[in-house]
MOPAC internal coordinates of N, CA, C and O (Angstrom, degrees):
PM7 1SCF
backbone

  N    0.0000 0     0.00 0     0.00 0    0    0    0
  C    1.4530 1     0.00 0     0.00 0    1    0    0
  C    1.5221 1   112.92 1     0.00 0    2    1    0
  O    1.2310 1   116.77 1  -177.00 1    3    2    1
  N    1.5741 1   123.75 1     3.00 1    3    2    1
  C    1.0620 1   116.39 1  -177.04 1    5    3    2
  C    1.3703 1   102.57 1   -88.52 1    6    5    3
  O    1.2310 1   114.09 1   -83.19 1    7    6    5
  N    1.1205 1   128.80 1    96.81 1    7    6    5
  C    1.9369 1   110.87 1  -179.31 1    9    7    6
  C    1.2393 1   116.39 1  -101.85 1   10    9    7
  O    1.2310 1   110.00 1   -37.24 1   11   10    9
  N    0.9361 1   136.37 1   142.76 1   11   10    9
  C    1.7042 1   160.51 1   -84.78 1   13   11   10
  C    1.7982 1    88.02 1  -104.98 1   14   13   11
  O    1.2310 1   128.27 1   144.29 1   15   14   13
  N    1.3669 1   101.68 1   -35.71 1   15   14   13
  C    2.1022 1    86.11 1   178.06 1   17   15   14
  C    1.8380 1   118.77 1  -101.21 1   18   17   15
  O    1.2310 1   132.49 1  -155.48 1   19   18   17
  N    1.3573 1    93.48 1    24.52 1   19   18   17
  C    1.9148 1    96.86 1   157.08 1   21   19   18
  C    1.4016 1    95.81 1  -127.08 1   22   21   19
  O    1.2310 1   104.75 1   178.75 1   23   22   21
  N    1.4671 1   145.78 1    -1.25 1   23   22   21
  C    1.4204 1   134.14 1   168.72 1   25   23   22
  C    0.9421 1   107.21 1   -46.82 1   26   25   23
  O    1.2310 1   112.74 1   100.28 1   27   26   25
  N    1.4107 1   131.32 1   -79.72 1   27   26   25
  C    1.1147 1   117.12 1  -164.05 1   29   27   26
  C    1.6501 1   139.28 1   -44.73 1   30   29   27
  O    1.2310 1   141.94 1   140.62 1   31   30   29
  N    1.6207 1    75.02 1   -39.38 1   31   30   29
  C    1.7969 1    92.24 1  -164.94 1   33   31   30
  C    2.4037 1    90.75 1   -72.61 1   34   33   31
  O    1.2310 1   121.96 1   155.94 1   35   34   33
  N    1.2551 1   113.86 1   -24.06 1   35   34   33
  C    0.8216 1   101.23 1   179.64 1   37   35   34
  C    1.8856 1   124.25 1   -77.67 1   38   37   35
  O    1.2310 1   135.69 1  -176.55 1   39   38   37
  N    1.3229 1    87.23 1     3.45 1   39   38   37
  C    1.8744 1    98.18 1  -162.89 1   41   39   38
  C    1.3593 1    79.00 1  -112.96 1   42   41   39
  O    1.2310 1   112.26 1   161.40 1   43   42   41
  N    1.4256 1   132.20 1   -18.60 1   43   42   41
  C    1.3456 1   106.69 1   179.20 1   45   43   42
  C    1.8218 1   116.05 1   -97.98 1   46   45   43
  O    1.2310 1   129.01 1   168.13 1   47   46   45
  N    1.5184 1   100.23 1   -11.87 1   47   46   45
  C    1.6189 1   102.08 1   173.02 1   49   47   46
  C    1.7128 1   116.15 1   -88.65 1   50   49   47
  O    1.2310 1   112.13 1   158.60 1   51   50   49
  N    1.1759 1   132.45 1   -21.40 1   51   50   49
  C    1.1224 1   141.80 1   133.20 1   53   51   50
  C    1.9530 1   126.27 1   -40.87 1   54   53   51
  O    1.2310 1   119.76 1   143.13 1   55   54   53
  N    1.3020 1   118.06 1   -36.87 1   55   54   53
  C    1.4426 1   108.51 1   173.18 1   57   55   54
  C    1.5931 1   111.99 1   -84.38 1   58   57   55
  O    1.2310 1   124.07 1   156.38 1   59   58   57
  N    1.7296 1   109.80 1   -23.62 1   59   58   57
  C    1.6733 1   101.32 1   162.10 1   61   59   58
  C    0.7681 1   109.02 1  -113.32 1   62   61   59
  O    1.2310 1   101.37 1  -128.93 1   63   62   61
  N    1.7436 1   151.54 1    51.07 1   63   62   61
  C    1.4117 1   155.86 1    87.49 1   65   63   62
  C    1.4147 1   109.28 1   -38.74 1   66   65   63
  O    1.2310 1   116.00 1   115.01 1   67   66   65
  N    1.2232 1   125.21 1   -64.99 1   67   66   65
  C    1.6011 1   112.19 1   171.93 1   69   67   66
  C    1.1266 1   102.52 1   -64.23 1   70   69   67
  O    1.2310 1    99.14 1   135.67 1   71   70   69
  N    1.6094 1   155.15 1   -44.33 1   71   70   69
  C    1.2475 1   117.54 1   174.40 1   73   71   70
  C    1.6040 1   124.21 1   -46.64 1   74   73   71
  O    1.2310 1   138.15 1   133.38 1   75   74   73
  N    1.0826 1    82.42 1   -46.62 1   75   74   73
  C    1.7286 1    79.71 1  -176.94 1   77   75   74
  C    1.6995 1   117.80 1   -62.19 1   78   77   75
  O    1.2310 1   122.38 1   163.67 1   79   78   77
  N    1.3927 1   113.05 1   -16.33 1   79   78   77
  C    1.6105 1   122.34 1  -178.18 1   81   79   78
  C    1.7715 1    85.38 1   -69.87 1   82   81   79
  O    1.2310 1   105.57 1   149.44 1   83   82   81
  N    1.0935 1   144.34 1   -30.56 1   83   82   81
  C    1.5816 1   134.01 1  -142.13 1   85   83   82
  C    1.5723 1   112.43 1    80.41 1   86   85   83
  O    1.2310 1   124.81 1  -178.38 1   87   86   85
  N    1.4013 1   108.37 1     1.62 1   87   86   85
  C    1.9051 1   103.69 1   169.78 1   89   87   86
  C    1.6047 1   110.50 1   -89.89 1   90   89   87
  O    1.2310 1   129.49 1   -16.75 1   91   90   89
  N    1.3418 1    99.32 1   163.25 1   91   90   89
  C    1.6442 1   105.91 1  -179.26 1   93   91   90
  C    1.6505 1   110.87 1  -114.23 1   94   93   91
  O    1.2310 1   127.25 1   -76.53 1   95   94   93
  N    1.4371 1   103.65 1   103.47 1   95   94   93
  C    1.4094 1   114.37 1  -145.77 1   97   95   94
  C    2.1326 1    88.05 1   -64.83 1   98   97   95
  O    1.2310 1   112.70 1    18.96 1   99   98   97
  N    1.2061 1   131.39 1  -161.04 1   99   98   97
  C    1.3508 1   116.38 1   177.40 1  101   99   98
  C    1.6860 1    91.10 1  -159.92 1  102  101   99
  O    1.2310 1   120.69 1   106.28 1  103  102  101
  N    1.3555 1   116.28 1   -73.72 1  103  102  101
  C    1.3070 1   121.26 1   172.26 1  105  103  102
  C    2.1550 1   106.22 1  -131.37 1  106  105  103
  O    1.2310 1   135.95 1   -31.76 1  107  106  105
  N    1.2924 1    86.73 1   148.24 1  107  106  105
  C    1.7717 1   107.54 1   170.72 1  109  107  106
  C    1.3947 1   105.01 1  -140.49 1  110  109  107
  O    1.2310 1   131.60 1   -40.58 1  111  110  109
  N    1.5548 1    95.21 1   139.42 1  111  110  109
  C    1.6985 1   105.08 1  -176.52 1  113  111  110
  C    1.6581 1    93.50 1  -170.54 1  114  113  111
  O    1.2310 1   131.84 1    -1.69 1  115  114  113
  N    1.5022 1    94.75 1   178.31 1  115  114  113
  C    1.3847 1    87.06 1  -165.69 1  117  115  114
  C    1.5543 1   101.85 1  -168.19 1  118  117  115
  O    1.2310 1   120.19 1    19.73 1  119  118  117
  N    1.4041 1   117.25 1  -160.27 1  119  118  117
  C    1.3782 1   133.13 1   177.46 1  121  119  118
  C    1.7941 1    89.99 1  -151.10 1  122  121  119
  O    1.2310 1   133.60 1   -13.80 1  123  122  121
  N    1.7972 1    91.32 1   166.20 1  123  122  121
  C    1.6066 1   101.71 1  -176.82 1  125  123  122
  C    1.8239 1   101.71 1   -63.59 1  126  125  123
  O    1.2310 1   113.23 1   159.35 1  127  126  125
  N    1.7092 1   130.41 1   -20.65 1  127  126  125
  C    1.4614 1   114.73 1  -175.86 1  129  127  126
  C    1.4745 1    90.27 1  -115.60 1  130  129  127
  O    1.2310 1   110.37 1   176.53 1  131  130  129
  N    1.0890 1   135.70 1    -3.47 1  131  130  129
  C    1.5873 1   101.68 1  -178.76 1  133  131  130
  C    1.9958 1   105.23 1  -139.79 1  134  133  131
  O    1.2310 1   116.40 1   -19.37 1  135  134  133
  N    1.3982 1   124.46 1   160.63 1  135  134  133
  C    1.3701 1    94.50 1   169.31 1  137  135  134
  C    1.8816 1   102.64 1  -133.31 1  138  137  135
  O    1.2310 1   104.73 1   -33.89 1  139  138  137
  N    0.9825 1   145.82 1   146.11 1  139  138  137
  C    1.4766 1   172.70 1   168.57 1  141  139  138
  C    1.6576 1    96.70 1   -53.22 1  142  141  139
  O    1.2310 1   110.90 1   -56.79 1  143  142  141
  N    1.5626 1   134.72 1   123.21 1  143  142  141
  C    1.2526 1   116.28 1   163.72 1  145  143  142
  C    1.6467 1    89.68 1  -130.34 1  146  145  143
  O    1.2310 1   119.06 1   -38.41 1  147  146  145
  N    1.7082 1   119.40 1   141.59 1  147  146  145
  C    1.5492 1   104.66 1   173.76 1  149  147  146
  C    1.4725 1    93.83 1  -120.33 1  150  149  147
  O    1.2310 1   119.64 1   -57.94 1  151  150  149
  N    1.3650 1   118.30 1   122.06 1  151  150  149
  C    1.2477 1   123.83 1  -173.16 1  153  151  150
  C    1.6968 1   126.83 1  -129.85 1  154  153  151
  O    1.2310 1   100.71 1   -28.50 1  155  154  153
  N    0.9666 1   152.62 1   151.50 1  155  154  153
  C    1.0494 1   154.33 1  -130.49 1  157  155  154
  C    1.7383 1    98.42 1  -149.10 1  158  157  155
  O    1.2310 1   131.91 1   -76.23 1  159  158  157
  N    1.6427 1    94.61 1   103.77 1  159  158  157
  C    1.8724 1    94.96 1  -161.62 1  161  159  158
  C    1.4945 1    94.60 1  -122.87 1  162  161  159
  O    1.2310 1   112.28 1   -56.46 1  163  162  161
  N    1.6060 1   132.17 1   123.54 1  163  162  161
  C    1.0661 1   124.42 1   178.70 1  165  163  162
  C    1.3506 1   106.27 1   -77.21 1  166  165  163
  O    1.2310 1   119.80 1   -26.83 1  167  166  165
  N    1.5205 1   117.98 1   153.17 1  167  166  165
  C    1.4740 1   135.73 1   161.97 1  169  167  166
  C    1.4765 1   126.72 1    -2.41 1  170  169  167
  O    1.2310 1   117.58 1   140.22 1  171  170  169
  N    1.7141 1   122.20 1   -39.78 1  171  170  169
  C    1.0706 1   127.28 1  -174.12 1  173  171  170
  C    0.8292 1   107.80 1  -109.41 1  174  173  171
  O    1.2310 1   102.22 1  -126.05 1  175  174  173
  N    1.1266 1   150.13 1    53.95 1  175  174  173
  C    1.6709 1   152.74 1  -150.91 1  177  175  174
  C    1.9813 1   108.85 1  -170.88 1  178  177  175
  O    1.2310 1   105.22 1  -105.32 1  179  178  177
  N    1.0668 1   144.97 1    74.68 1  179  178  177
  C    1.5866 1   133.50 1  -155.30 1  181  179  178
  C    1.3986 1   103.71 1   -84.84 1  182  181  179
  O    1.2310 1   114.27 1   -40.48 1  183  182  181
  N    1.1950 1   128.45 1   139.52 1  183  182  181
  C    1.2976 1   152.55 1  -155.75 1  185  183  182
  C    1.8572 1   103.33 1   -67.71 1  186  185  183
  O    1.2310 1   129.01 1   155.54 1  187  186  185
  N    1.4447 1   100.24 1   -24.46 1  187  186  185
  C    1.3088 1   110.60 1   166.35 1  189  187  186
  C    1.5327 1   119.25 1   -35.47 1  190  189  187
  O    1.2310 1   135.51 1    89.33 1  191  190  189
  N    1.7992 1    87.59 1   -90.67 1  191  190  189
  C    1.4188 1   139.04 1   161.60 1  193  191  190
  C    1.6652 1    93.19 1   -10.23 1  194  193  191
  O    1.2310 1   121.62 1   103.08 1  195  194  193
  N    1.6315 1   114.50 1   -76.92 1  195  194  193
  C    1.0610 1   112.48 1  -174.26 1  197  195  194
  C    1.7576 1   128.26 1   -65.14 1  198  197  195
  O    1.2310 1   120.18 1   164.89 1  199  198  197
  N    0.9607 1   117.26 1   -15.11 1  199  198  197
  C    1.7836 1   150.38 1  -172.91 1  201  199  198
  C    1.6795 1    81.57 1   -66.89 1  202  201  199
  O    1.2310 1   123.88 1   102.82 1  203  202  201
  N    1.3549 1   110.15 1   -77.18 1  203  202  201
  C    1.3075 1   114.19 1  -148.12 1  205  203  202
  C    1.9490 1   104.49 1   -79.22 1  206  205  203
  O    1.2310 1   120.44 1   133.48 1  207  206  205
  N    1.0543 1   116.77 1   -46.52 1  207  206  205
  C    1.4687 1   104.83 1   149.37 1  209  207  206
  C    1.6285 1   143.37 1    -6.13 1  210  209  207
  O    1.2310 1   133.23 1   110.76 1  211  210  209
  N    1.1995 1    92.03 1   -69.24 1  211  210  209
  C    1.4018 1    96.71 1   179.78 1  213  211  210
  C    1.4839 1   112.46 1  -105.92 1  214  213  211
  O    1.2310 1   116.94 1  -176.55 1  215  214  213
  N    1.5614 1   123.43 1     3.45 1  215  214  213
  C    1.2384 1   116.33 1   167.49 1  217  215  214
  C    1.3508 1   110.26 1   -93.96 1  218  217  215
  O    1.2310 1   125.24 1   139.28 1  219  218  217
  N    1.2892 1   107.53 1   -40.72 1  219  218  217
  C    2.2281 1   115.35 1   156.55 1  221  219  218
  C    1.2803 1   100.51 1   -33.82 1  222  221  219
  O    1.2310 1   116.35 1    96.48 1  223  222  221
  N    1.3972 1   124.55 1   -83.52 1  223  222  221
  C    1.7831 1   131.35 1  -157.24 1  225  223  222
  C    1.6980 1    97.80 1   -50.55 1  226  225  223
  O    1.2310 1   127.66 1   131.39 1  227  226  225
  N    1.2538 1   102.86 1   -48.61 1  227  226  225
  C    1.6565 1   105.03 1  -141.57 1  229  227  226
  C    1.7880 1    89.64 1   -76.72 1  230  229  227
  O    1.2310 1   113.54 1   151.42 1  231  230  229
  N    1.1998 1   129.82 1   -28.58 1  231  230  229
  C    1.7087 1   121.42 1  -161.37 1  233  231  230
  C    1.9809 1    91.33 1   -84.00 1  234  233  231
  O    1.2310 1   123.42 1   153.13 1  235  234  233
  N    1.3762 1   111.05 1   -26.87 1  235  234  233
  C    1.5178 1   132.97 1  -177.15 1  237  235  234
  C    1.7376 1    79.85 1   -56.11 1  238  237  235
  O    1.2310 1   121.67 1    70.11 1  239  238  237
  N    1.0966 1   114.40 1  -109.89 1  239  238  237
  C    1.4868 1   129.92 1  -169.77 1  241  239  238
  C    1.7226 1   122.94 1   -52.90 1  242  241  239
  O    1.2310 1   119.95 1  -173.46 1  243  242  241
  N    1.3164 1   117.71 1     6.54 1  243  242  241
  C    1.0765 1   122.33 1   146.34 1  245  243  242
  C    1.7580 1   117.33 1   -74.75 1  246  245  243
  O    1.2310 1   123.52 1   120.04 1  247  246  245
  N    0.9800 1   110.86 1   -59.96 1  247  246  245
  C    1.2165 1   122.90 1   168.08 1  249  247  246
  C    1.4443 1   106.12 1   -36.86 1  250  249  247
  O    1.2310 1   112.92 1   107.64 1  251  250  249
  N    1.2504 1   130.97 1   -72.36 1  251  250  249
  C    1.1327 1   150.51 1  -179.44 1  253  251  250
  C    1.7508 1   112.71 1   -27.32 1  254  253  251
  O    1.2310 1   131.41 1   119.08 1  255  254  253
  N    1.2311 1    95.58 1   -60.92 1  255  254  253
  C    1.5472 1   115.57 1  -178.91 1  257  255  254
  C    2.0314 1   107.89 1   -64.30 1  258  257  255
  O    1.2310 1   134.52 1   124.20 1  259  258  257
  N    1.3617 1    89.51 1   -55.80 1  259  258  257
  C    1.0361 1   103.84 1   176.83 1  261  259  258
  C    1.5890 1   134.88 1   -42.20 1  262  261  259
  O    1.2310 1   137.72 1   128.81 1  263  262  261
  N    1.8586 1    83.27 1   -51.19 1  263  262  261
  C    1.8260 1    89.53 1  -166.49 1  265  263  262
  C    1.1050 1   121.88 1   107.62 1  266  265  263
  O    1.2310 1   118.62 1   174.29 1  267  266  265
  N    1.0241 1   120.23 1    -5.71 1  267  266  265
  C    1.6851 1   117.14 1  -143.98 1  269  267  266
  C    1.3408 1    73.28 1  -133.60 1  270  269  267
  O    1.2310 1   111.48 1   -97.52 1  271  270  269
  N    1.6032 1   133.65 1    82.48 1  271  270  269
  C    1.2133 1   144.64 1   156.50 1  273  271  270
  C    1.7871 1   118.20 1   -42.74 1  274  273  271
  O    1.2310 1   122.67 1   -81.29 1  275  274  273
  N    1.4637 1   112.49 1    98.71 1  275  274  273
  C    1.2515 1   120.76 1   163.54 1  277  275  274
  C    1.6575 1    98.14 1    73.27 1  278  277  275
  O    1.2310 1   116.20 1  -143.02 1  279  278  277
  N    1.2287 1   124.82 1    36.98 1  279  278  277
  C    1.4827 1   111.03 1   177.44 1  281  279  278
  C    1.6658 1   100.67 1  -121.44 1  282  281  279
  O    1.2310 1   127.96 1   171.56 1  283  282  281
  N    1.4339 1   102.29 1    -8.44 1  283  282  281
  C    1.7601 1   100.48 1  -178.20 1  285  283  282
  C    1.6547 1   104.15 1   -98.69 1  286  285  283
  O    1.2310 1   114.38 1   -59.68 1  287  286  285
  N    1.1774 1   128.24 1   120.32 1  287  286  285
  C    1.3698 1   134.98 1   146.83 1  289  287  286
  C    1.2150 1   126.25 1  -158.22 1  290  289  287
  O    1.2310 1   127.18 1   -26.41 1  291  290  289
  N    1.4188 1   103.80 1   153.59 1  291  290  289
  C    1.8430 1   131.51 1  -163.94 1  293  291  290
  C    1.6993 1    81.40 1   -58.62 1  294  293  291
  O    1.2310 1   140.66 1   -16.64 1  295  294  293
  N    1.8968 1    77.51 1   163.36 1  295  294  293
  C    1.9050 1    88.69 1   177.57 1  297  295  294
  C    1.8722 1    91.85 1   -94.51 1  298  297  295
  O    1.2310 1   122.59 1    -4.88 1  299  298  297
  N    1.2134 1   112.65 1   175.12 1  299  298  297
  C    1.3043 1   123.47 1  -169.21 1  301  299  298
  C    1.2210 1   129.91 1   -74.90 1  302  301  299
  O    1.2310 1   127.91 1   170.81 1  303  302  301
  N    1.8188 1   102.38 1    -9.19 1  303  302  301
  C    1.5223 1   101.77 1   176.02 1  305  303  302
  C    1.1488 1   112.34 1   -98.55 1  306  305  303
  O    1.2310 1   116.85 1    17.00 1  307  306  305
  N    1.8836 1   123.59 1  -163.00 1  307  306  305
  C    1.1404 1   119.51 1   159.07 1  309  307  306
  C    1.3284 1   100.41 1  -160.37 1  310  309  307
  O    1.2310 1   124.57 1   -25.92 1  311  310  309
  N    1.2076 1   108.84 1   154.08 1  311  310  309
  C    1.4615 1   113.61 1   163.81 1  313  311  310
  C    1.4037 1   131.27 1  -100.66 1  314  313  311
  O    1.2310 1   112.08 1   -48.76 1  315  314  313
  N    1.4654 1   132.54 1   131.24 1  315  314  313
  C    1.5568 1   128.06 1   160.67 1  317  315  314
  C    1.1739 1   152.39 1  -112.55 1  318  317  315
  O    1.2310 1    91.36 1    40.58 1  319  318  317
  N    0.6340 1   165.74 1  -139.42 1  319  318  317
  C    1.2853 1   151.90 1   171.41 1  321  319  318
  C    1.6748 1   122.40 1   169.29 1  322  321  319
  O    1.2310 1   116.52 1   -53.38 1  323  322  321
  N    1.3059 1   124.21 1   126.62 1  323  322  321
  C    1.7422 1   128.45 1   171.26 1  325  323  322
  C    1.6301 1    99.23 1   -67.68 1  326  325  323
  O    1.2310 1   116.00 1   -21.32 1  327  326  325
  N    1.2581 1   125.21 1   158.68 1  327  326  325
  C    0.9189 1   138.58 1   171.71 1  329  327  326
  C    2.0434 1   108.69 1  -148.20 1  330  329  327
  O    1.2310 1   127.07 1   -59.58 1  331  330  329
  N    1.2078 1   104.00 1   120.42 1  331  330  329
  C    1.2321 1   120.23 1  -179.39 1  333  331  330
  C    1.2959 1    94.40 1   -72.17 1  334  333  331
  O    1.2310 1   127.14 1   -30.14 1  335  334  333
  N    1.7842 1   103.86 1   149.86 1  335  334  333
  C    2.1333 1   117.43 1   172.42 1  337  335  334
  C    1.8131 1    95.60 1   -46.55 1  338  337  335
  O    1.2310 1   122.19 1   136.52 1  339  338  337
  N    1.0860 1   113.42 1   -43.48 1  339  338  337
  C    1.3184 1   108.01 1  -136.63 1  341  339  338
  C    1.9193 1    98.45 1   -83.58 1  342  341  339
  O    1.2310 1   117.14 1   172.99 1  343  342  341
  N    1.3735 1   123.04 1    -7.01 1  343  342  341
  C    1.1385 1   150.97 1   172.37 1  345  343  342
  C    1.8526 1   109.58 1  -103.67 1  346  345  343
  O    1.2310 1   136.82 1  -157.36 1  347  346  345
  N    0.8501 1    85.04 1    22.64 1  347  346  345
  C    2.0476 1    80.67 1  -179.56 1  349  347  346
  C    1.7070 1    91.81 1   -87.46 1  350  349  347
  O    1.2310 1   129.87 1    95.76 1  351  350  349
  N    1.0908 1    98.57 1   -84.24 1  351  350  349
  C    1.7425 1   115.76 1  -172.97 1  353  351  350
  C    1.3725 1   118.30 1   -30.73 1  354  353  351
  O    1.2310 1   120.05 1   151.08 1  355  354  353
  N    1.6555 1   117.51 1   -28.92 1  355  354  353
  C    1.4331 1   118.73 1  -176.91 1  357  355  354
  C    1.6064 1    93.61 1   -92.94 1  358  357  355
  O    1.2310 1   112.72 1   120.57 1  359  358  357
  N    1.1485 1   131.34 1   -59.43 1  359  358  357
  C    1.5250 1   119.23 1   160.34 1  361  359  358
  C    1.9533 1   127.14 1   -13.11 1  362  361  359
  O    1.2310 1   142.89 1   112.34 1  363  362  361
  N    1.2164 1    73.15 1   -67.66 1  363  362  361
  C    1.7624 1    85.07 1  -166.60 1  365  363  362
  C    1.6801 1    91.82 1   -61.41 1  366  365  363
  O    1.2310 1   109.28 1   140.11 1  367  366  365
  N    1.2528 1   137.69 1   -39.89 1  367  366  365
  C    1.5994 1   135.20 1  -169.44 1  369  367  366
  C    1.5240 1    91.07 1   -68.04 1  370  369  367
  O    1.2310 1   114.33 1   123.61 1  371  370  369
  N    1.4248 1   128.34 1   -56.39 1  371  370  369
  C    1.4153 1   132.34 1   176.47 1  373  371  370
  C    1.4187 1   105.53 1   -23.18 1  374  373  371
  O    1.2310 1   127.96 1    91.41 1  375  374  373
  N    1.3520 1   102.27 1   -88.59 1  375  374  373
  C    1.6703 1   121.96 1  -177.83 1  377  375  374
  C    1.4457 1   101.98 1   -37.63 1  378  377  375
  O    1.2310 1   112.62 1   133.20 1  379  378  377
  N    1.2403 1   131.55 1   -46.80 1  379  378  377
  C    1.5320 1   122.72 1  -142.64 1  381  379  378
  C    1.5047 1   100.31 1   -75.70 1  382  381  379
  O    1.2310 1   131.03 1   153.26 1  383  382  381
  N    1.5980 1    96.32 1   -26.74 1  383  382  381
  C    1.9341 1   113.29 1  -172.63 1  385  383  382
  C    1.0706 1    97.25 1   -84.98 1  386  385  383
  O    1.2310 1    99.88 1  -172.57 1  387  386  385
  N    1.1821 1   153.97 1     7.43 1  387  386  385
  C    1.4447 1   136.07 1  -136.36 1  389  387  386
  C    1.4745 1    99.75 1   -72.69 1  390  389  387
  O    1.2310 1   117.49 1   142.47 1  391  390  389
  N    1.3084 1   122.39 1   -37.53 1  391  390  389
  C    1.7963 1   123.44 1  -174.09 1  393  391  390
  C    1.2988 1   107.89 1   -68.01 1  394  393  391
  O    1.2310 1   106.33 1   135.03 1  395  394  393
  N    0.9151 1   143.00 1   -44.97 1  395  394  393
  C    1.6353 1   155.31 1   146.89 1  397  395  394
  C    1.5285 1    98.39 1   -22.99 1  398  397  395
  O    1.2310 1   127.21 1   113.13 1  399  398  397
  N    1.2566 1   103.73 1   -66.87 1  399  398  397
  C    1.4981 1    92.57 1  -165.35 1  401  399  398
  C    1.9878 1   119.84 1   -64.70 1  402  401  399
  O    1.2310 1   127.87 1   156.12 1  403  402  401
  N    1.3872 1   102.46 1   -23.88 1  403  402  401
  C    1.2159 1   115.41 1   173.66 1  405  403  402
  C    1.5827 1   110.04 1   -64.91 1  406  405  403
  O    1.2310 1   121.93 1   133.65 1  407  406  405
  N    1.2013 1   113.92 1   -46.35 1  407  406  405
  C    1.4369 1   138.37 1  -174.68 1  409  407  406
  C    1.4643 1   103.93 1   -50.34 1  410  409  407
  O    1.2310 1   123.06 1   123.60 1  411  410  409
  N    1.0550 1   111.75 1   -56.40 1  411  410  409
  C    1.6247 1   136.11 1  -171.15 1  413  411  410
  C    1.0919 1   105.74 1   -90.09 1  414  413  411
  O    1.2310 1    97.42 1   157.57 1  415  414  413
  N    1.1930 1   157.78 1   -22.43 1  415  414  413
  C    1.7174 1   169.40 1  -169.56 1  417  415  414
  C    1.9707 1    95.33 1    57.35 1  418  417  415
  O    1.2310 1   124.35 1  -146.64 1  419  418  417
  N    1.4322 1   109.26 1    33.36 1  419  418  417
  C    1.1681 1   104.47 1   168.55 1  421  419  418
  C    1.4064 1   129.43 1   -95.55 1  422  421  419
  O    1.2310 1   120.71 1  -125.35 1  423  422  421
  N    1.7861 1   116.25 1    54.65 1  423  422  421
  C    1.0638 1   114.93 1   162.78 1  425  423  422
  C    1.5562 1   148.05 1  -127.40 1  426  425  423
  O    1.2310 1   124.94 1    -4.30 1  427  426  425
  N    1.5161 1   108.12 1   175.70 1  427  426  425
  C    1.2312 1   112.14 1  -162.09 1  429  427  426
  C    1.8229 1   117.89 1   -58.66 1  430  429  427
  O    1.2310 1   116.57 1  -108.45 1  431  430  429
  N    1.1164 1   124.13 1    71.55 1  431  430  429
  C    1.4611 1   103.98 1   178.35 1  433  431  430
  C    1.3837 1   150.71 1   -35.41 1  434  433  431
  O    1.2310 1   118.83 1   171.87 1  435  434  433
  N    1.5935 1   119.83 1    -8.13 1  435  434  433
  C    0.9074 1   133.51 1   155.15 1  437  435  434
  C    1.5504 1   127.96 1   -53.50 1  438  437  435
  O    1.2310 1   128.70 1   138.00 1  439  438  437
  N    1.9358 1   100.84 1   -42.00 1  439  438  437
  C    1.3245 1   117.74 1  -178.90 1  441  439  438
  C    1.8341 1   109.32 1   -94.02 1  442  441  439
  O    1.2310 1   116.30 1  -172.44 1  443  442  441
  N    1.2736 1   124.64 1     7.56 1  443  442  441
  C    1.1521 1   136.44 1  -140.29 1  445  443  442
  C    1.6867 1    93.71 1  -125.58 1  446  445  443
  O    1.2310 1   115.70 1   127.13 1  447  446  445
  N    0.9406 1   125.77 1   -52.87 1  447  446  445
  C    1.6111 1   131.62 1  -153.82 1  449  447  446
  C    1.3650 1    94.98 1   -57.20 1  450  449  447
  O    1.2310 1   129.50 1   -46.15 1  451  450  449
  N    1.3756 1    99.30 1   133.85 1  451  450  449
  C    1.9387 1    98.69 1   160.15 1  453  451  450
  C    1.6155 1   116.08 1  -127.64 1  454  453  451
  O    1.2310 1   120.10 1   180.00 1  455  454  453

């Protein structure tokens, strides 16, 4: 349901939604059902907390943009993941390709499972 002319605007209200959470958004990307956020969340902040944030705002103002009053929303789970320094850079190239990788069926299943 994400189609290609609210992506952006949705990858861009999500990177200053986590600003505004106090996270340091890094890369957002996505596919039309799911989207990738790699973010940088200090210690006092629970991955929850942040989960439900921007999937609250963002299904809010999808809709919004959209039109399509209350018919767009995320499914209920989420996935997360730690990412070591030394794993940032291959991440963020991951995410940035993500359509490529769909394209190609070249992906990571770890980051993939729903």
């Amino acid at each position: 349901m994400i189609i290609k002319g609210l992506e952006a605007q949705l990858h861009t209200f999500l990177w200053e939604k986590a600003k505004e959470l106090e996270v340091t958004p890094m890369m957002i990307n996505g596919m039309p059902d799911h989207v990738h956020v790699l973010l940088k969340i200090p210690a006092t902040i629970t991955v929850s907390y942040i989960a439900q944030q921007l999937k609250g705002t963002s299904s809010r103002i999808l809709n919004e943009i959209s039109g399509n009053q209350e018919l767009f929303e995320w499914s209920r789970g989420y996935g997360a993941f730690t990412v070591s320094k030394k794993d940032v850079n291959m991440i963020t190239q991951y995410i940035k390709n993500q359509k490529e990788h769909h394209k190609t069926g070249d992906l990571k299943q770890d980051f993939e499972q729903q």
